[in-house]
C-alpha positions in Angstrom: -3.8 20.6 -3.5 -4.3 16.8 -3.6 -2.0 15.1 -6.4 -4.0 13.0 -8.8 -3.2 9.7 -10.7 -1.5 10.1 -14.4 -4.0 10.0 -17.1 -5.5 7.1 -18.4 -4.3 5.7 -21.9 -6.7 4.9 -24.8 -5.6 1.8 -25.1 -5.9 0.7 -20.7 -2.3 0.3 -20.8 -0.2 1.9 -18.0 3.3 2.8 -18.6 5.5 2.2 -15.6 9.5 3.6 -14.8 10.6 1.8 -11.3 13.9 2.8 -10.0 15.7 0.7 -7.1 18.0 2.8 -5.2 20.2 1.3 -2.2 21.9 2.9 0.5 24.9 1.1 1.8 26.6 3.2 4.7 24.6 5.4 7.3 23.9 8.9 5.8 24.2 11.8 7.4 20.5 13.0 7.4 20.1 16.6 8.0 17.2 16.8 11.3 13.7 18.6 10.1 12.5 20.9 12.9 8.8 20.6 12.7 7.2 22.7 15.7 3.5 23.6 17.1 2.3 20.4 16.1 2.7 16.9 18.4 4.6 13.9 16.2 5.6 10.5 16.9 7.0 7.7 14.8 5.4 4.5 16.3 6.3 1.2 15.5 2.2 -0.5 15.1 2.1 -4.3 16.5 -0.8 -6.9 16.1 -2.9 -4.4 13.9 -5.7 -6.0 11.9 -5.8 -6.1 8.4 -8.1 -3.5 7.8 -5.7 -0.9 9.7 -3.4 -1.6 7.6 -5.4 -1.1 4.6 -6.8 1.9 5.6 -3.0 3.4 5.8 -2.1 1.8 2.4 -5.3 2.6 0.5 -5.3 6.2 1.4 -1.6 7.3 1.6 -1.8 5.1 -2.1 -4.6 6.2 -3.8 -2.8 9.2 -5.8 -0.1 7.0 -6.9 -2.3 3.8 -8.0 -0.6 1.5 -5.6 -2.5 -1.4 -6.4 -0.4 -4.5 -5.2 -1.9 -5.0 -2.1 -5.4 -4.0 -3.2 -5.7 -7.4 -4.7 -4.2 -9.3 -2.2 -7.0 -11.8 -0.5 -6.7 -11.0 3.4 -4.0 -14.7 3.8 -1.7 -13.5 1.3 -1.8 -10.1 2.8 -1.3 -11.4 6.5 1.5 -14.1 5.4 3.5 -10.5 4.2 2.8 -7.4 6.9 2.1 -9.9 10.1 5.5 -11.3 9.1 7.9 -10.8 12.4 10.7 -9.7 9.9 8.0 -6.8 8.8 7.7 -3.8 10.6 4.8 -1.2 10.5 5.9 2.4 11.4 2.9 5.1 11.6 3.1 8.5 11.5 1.2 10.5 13.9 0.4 14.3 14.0 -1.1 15.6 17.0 -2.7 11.7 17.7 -3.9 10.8 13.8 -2.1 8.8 11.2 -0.8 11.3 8.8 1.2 8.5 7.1 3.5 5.2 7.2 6.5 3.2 6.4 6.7 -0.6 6.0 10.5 -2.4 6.4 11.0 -5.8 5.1 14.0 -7.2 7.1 12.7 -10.9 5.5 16.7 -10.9 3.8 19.8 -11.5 6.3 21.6 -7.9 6.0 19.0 -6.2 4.5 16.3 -3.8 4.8 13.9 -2.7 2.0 11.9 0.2 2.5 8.6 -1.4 0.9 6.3 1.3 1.1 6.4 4.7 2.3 4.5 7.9 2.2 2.1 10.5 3.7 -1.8 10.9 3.8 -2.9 13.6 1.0 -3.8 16.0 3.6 -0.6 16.0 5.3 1.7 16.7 2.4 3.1 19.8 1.4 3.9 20.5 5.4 7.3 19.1 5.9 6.5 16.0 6.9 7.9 13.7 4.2 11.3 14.7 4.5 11.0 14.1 8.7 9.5 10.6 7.9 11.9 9.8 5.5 14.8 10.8 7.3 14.1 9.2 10.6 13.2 5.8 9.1 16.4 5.7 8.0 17.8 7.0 11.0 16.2 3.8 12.6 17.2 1.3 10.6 20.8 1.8 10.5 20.8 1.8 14.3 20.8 -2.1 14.1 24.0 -3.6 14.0 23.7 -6.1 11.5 22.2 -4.1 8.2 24.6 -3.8 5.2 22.1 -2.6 2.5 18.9 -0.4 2.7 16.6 -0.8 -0.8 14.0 0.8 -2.0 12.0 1.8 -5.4 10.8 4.8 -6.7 8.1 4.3 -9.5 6.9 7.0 -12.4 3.5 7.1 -10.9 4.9 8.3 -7.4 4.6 11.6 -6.4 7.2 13.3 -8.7 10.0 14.6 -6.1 10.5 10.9 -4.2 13.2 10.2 -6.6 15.2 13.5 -5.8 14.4 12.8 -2.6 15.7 9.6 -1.8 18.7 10.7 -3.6 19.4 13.7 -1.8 19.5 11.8 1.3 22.3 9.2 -0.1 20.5 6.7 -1.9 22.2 5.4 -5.5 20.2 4.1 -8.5 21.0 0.2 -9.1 18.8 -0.9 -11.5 15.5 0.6 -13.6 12.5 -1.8 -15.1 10.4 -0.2 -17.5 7.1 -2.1 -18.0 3.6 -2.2 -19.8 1.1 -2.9 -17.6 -2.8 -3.4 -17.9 -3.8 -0.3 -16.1 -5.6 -1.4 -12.2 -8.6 1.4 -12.7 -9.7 -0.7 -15.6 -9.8 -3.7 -13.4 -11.9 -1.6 -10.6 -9.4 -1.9 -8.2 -10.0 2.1 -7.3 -13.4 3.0 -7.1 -12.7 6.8 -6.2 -11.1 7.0 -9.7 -14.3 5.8 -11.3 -15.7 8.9 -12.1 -12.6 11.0 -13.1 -12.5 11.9 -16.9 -10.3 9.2 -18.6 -8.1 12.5 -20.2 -7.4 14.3 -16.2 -3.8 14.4 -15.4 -2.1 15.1 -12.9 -2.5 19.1 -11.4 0.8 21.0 -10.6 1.8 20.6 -7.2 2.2 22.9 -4.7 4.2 20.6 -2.5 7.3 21.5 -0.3 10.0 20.3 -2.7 11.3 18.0 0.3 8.1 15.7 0.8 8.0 12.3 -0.1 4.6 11.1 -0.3 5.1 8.0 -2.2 7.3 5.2 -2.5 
C-alpha cells in the first residue's frame, strides 16, 4: 500500500515535529539477510541534476519533502555536487529502489541528510538494510565523532523507532507552523487528492525506514 501525505488543514497551514537524533559511538547493527533478489549500495559520482531529482522527488513525495523542490538548479548543485556530499543509491536487481545523502561539509561529522526507499520497494525489508549499512559505512572512517540526523512528523511513522532502535539519541525537537508546500504547487501529484485524505494504515514491515 503506498503511504500518503497527512491531510491538508483548512487553514494551509502545516504542522511540523522534527526530531534530531545523533549517534556518537559505532553501533552494533544487527545484518538484514535479504535473499533472491540482487542489491548493491553504490556510492553515484558526477550524476546530473535531474538524477538526483528523480531519486528525491519520488522516494519524497509521500512525506512532502519539499526543500529541494524549490531549489533553482545553482543552489541545488552548490549542495549535492559538493565533494564533502556523498550520494549512495540503492539498487534492487539493477533499479534504484532508494537513497541516502551524507553531508561530511562539518570536520567530525556526518549528517544523514536524507534517506529513504521508493514507494514500491517498501514494506520488503529493505529500509532496515539501507539504514544499517549507511551507517555501517560511515563509521568506517577514522575521523567521524558524531553521526546526525532528523526525523520529521510527516515521515513515514516508524523512522523514528527506527533510528532509535539502531542507537541513535534524541538531542533537540523544533516544532513549527509552516505554510503548507501543496498550496504553493510544489507537488502536482497531490493536486487532485481531496483536501480531507489522510494518511491509509500501513502495511509496512515495522523495520523500514522510508523517510528521513
Amino acid at each position: 500500500m503506498r503511504p500518503k501525505p497527512p491531510p491538508r488543514s483548512p487553514d494551509g497551514m502545516l504542522e511540523l515535529v522534527t526530531t534530531r537524533l545523533e549517534l556518537r559511538q559505532a553501533p552494533r547493527v544487527p545484518r538484514v539477510s535479504l535473499t533472491g533478489r540482487t542489491i548493491a549500495l553504490v556510492q553515484a559520482k558526477h550524476f546530473p541534476l535531474h538524477f538526483y531529482r528523480y531519486l528525491y522527488d519520488n522516494v519524497g513525495s509521500p512525506y512532502l519533502w519539499w526543500e529541494r523542490r524549490e531549489m533553482g538548479d545553482d543552489e541545488l548543485a552548490s549542495i549535492v555536487h559538493d565533494g564533502r556530499v556523498e550520494l549512495l543509491v540503492l539498487q534492487v536487481d539493477g533499479v534504484p529502489a532508494g537513497f541516502a545523502e551524507l553531508d561530511r561539509r562539518r570536520a567530525g561529522e556526518v549528517e544523514l541528510s536524507y534517506l529513504g526507499l521508493m514507494p514500491e520497494y517498501l514494506g520488503q525489508g529493505l529500509g532496515r538494510f539501507l539504514t544499517g549499512r549507511v551507517v555501517e559505512m560511515v563509521w568506517q572512517e577514522d575521523d567521524v565523532q558524531r553521526v546526525i540526523v532528523h526525523a520529521c512528523s510527516t515521515d513515514h511513522p516508524r523512522a523514528l523507532l527506527v533510528y532509535q532502535q539502531i542507537g541513535f539519541a534524541a538531542f533537540d525537537e523544533l516544532r513549527e507552523r509552516i505554510e503548507d508546500p501543496r498550496e504553493r504547487g510544489l507537488f502536482p501529484e497531490h493536486a487532485d487528492e481531496p483536501a480531507n485524505a489522510g494518511p491509509e494504515d500501513s502495511d509496512d514491515d515495522p523495520d523500514e525506514t522510508p523517510g528521513s
